[in-house]
C-alpha positions in Angstrom: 203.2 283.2 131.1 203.4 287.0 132.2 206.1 289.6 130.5 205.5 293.1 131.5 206.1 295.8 129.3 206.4 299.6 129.6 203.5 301.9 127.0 205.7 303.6 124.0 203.7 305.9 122.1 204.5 306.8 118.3 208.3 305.5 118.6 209.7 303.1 115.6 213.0 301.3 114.7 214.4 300.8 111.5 216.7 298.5 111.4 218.8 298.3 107.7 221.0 295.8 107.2 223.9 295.2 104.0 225.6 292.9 102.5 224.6 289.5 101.0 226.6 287.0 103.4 224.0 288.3 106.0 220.6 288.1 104.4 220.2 284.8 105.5 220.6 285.3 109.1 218.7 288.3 109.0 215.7 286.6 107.7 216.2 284.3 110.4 215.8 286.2 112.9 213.3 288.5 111.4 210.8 285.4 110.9 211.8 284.4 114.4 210.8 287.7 116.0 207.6 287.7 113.8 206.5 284.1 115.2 207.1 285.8 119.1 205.1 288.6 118.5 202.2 286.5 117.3 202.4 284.4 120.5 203.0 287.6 123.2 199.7 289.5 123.7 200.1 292.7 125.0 197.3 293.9 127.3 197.6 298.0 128.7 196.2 298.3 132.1 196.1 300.9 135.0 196.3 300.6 138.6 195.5 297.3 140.8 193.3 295.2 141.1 193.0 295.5 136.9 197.0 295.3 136.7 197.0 292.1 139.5 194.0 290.6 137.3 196.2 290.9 133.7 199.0 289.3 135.5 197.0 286.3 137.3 195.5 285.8 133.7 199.3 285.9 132.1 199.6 282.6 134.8 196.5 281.1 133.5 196.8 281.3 130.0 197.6 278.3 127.6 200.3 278.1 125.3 201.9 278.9 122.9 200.9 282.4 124.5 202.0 284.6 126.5 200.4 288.1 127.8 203.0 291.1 128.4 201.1 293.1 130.5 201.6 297.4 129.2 200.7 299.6 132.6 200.0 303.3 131.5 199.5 306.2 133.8 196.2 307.8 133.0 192.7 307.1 131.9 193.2 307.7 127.7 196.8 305.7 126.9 194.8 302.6 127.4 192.5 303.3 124.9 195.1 305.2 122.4 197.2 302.3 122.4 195.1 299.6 121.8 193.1 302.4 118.7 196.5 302.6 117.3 197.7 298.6 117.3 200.3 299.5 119.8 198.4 296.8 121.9 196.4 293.9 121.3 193.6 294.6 124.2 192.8 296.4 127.4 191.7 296.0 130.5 190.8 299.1 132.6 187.0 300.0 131.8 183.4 299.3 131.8 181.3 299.2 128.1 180.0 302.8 128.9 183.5 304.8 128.6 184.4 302.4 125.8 181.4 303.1 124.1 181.9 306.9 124.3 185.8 306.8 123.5 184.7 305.2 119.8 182.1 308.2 119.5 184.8 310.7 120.3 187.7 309.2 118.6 185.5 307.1 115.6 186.9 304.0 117.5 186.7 300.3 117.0 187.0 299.0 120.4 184.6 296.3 121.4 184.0 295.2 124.6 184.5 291.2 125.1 183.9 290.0 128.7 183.0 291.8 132.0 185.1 290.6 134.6 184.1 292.5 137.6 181.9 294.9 139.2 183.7 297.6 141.2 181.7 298.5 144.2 181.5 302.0 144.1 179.6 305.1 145.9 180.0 308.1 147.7 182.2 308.7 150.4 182.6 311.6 153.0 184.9 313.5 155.2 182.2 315.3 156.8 179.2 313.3 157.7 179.2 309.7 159.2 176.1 308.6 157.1 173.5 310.3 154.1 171.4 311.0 157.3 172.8 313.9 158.1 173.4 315.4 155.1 172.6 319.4 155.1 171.5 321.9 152.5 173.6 322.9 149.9 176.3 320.7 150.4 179.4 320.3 147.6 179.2 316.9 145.9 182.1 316.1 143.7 181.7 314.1 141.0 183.9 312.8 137.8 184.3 315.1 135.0 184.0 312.4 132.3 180.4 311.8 130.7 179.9 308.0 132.2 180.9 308.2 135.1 179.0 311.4 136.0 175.8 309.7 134.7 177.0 306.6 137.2 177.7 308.9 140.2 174.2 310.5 139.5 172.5 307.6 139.0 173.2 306.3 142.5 172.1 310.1 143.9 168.9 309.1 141.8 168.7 306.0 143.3 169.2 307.0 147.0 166.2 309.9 146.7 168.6 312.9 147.0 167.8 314.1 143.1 165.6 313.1 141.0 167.0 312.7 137.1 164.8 312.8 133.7 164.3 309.3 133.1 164.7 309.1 129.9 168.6 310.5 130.2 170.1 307.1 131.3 173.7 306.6 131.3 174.4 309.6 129.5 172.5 311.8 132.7 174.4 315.0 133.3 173.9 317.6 135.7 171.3 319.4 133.1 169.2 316.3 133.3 168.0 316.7 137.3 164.5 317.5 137.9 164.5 318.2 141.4 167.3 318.9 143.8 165.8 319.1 147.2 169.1 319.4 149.0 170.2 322.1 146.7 173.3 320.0 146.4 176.3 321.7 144.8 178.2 320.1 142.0 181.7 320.2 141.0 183.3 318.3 138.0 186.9 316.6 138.6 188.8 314.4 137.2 188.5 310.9 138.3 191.9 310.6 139.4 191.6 313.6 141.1 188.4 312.1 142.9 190.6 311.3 146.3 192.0 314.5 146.5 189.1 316.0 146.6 188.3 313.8 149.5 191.0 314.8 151.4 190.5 318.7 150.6 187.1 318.2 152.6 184.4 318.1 149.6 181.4 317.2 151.6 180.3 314.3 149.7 182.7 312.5 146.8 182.2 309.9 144.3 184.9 307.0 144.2 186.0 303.8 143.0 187.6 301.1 145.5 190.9 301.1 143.4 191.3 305.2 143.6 190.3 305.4 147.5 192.0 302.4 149.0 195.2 304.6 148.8 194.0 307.0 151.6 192.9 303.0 153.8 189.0 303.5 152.8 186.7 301.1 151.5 183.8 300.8 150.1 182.6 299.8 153.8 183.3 303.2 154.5 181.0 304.6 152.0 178.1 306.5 153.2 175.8 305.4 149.8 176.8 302.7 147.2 175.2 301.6 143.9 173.0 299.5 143.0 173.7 297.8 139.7 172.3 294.1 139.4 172.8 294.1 135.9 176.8 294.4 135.9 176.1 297.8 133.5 179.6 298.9 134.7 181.5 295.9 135.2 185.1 296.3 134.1 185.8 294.7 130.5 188.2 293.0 128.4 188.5 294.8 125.6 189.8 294.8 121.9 189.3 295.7 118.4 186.7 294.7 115.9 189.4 293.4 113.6 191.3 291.5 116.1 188.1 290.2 118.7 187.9 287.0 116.7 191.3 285.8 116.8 192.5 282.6 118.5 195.4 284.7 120.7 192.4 287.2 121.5 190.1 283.9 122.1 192.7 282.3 124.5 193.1 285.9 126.5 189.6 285.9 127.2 189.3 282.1 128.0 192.7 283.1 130.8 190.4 286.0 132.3 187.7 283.9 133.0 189.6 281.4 134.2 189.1 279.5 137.7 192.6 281.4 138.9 191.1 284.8 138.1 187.4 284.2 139.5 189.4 282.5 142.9 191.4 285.9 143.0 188.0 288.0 142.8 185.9 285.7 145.2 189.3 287.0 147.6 188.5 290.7 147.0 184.3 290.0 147.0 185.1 288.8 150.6 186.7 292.3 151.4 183.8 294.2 149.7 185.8 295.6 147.0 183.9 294.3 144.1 181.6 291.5 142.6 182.7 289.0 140.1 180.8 289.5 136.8 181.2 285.9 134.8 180.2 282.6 136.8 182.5 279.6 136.5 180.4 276.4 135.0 180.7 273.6 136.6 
């Protein structure tokens, strides 16, 4: 069963109560509040098809659970919430960003099970494939530390730089070897990715999920990853000290359920991603 829920940082109740005729009652209730919470798992998301996937798996799950799916509005509430128990998992990013939000913020996150593989690449306003790519072009690119090693990687990949090898997913811009396009870079937000699009930036960097609201897709791109290994598959994720538990257990059983891997197989037709677990037979 699905409950949706709104994010609400930092914010407790106190409720006191007096007199002895009511003690009882209030026990009651408290007990029977305690027992729902232990039963409702609350999973922050952001943004279809991650927020679509949380609710398909709040259908799927098995009782006596329940998921209440939490949608935030940026790229760090996720993460916050679920550091500071204000949610019981995630589901919004590949191991990569995890891994760095724990060596920022001493984090305990751990990453559980990839669920899909957004097909991602670089898209254009300008040119109508790499072809025709000209000197000293402006290639935006996101501003956090992952994803700029992704978007680089898949420059690498294509021949228009050429990175160290031995910087790997934590490549920056200081880490190219040869630029033989004498390619300009600029750092932006990921939100602010489609934006950038719009404002004419020659070549951009882009997830399915942020460009599908100006009607591209990734058949649109003029380069897209390659990434066999599901490196950057999106993840369920929760803490070390809950990962273990049988309401955490049943959530990941839900998101690689036959419902969830149907609704995937649906968007793999489109070429929006790649499902990243295979159902057994």
């Amino acid at each position: 069963m699905l409950k949706k829920g709104l994010l609400l940082s930092g914010l407790t109740l106190l409720l006191a109560g007096c007199g002895g005729g009511q003690e009882s009652t209030e026990e009651s209730q408290e007990d029977s509040s305690a027992s729902q919470e232990e039963t409702v798992i609350q999973v922050a998301s952001h943004l279809p098809p991650m927020t679509d996937i949380v609710e398909i798996a709040g259908d799927a799950i098995e009782g006596p659970y329940e998921v209440e799916l939490v949608e935030v509005s940026d790229n760090i509430q996720y993460n916050e919430a679920l550091l500071n128990e204000e949610v019981d998992a995630n589901f919004a990013q590949h191991e990569p960003f995890m891994e760095i939000f724990n060596e920022e913020r001493n984090g305990n996150l751990v990453a559980l099970q990839p669920v899909y593989n957004a097909i991602v690449g670089f898209y254009s306003p300008v040119y109508d494939s790499i072809e025709a790519l000209e000197d000293g072009a402006e290639v935006a690119i996101p501003a956090d530390a992952t994803n700029e090693a992704r978007a680089l990687m898949i420059l690498d990949q294509h021949g228009l730089i050429t990175l160290d090898p031995e910087a790997g997913y934590s490549a920056s811009v200081d880490d190219i070897e040869e630029n033989p396009y004498n390619l300009e870079f600029t750092h932006i937000d990921l939100l602010n990715l489609t934006g950038a699009y719009e404002d004419g930036v020659e070549l951009v960097f882009n997830y399915p999920t942020y460009i599908s609201s100006i009607d591209l897709t990734p058949e649109d791109a003029v380069l897209l990853e390659e990434d066999e290994d599901n490196t950057f598959a999106i993840q369920l994720v929760a803490r070390e000290d809950n990962q273990d538990s049988e309401a955490i257990q049943a959530l990941k059983e839900a998101f690689t359920s036959q419902e969830v891997y149907d609704y995937l197989s649906e968007l793999s037709e489109e070429g929006h991603l790649e499902p990243a677990f295979e159902m057994e037979e």
